[in-house]
N, C-alpha and C positions, 0 to 999 in steps of 0.2 A: 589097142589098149587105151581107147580115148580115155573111159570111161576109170579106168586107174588114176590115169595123169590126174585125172579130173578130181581123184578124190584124196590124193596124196596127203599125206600126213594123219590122214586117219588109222586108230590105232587097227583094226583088223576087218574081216572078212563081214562081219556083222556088221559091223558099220556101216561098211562100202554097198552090203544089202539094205539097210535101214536108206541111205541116201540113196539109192536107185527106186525104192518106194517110194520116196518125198514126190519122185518126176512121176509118177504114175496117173497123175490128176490134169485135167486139160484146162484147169484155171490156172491152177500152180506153172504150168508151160509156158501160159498168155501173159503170166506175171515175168517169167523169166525174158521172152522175146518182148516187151514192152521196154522193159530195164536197158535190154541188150538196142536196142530204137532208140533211147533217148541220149541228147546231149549231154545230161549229168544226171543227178542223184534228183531223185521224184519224191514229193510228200504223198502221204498217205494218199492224201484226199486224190492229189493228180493222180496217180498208179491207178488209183479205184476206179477213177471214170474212163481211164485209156483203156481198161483192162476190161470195162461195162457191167461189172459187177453192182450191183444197188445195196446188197445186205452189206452196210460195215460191218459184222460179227462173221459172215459167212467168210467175206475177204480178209479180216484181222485171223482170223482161224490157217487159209492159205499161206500168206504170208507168212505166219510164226513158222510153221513146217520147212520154209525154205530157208529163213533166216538161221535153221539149226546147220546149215552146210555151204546153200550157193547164195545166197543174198545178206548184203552190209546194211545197217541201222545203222549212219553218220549222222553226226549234226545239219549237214543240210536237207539229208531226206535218205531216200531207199536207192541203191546201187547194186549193180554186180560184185562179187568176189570172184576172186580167182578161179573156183571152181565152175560158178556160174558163168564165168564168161568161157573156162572150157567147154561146158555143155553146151552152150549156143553152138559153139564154133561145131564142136563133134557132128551140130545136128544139122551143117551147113557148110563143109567143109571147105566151098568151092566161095561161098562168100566171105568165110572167114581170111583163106587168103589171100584174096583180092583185094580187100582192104589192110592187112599187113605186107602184101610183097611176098610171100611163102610161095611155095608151088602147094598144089592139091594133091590130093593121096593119088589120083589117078598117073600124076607124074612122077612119083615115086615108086622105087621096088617094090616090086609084091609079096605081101609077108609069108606065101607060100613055097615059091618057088625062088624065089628071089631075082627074077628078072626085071631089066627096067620095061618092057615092054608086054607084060604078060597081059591077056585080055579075061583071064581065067576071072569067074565070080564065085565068091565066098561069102556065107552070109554068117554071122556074131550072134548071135540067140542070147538076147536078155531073160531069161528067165530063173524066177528065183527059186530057191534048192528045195520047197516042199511043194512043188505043184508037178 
């Protein structure tokens, strides 16, 4: 349920759809792993060129869509939010805890069976309710 954690405090189910369509673009991704890469908060123009985008309109257009959920406008540039630093991790689990001290899903109970040792695979199907 990365993907809830992830979007916690939104008001419902439409939403949490609206925000799993924002990720559906492989600039929007590159914008987030970029963010999730850097030492602090990136200005426009930096993001842009890490990111290799050339159109500011095309990239000003990406950005806005993330900024409505996983990405912060601060005074010193563009960062992660909460949510955005979930998605990184969910999409990495194994790096995400390696750099906090956590164990990885692989180390934990299985959400099916509930063994600490189960080797069983289970796949999450992203897909949205009219297709």
């Amino acid at each position: 349920m990365a993907v809830a954690e992830a979007t916690t405090g939104m008001a419902n189910s439409e939403d949490v759809t609206d925000a799993l369509e924002v990720l559906g673009n492989e600039i929007r991704v590159s914008i987030l792993r970029e963010l999730a890469d850097a030492d602090g908060p990136l200005s426009f123009t930096e993001l842009r060129e890490r990111v290799g985008i050339r159109d500011t309109g095309k990239f000003n257009y990406h950005l806005t869509k993330l900024c409505s959920y996983f990405v912060r406008d601060t005074e010193g540039g563009y960062e992660l939010g909460h949510a955005g630093s979930r998605v990184v991790a969910a999409a990495d689990p194994h790096a995400a805890a390696e750099a906090s001290g956590e164990s990885t899903a692989a180390e934990e109970t299985c959400p099916v069976c509930g063994d600490e040792n189960c080797e069983k695979l289970f796949h999450v199907h992203l897909t949205p309710p009219w297709r």
